[in-house]
TILUMSE-343956 format. One line per 8 residues: number of its first residue (from 1); for each residue y, z, x of N, C-alpha, C, O. Coordinates in steps of 0.001 Angstrom, whole numbers, padded with zeros to 6 digits. Each point is the difference from the previous one (the first is absolute). Last residue first. Layout:
BEGIN
NUM> Y/Z/X/Y/Z/X/Y/Z/X/Y/Z/X | ...
***
This chain:
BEGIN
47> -002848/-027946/011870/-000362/-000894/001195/-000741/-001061/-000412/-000390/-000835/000817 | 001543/004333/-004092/001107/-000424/000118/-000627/-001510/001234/000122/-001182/-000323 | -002699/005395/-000966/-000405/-001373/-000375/001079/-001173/000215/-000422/-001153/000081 | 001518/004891/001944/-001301/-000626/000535/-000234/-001237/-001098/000023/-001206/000243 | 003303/004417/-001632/000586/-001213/001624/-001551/-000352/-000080/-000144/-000829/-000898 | -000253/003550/-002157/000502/-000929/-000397/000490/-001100/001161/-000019/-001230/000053 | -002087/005240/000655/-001173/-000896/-000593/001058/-000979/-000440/-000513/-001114/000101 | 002646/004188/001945/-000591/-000397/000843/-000911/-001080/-000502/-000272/-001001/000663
39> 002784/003660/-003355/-000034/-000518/000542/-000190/-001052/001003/000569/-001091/-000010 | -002841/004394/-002363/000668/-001005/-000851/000420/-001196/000988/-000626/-001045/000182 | 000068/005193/001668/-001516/-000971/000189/000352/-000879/-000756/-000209/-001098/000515 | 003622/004059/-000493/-000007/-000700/001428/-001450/-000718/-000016/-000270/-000838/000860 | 000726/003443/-004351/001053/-001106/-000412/-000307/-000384/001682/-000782/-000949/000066 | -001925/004497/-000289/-000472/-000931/-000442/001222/-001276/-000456/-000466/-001127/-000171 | 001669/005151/002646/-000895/-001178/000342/-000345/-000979/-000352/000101/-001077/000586 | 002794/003856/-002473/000158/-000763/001257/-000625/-000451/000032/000028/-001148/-000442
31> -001981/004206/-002358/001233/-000948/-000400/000443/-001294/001037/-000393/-001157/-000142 | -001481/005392/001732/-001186/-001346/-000617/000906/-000858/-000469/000341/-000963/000686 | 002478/004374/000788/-000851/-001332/001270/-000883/-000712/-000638/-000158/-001204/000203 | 001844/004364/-003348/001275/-001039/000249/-000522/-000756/001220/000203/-001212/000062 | -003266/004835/-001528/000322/-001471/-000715/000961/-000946/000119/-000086/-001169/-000375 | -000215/005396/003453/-001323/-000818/000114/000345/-001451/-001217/000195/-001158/000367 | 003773/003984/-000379/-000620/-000734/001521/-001034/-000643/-000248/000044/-001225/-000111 | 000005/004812/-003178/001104/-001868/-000237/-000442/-000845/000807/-000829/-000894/-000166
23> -001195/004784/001141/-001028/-000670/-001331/001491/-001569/-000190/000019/-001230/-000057 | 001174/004637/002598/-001212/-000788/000800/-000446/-000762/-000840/-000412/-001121/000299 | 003650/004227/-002555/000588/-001013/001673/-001334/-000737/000333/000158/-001204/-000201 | -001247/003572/-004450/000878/000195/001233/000678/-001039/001003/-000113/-001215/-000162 | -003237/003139/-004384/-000128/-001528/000471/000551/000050/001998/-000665/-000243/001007 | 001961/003985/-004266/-001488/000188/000633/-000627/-001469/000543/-000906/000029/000834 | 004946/000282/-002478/-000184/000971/001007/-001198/000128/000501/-000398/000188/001149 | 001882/-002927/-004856/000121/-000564/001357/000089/001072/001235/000333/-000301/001146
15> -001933/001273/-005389/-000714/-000623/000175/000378/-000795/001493/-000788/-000412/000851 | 003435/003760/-003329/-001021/000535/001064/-001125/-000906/000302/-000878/000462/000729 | 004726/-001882/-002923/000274/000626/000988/-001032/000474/000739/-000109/-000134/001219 | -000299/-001990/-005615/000443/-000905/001405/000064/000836/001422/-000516/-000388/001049 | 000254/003334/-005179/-001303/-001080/000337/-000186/-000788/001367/-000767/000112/000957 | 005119/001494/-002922/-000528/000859/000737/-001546/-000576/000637/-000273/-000300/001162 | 002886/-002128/-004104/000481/-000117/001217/-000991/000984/000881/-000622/-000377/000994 | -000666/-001929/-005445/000589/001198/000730/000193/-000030/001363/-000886/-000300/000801
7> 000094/-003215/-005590/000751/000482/001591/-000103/001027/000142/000577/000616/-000896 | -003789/-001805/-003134/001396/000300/000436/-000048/000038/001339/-000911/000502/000659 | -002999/-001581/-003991/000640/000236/001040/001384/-000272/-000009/000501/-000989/-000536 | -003107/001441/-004043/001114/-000816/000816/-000297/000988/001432/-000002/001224/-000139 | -001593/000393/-004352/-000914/-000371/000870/000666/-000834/001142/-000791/-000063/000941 | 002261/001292/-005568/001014/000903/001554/-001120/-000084/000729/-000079/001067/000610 | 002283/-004360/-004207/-001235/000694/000326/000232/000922/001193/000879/-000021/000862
***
């Protein structure tokens, strides 16, 4: 069928351009964070 998405690289490209550096940064700290709240909730109940 030729209704199929396909890979395009190009696509990718301008989607992480326009996304950018800050936009990673910003999700890669939420990220962090929230596993460091994981964390933290697991030692606690741990006591």
């Amino acid at each position: 069928m030729g209704n199929e998405k396909e890979f395009n690289p190009s696509k990718w490209k301008v989607w992480f351009k326009r996304f950018g550096l800050a936009g990673f940064l910003f999700f890669l700290a939420k990220g962090l964070v929230w596993v460091g709240v994981a964390v933290m909730a697991v030692y606690a109940a741990k006591d």
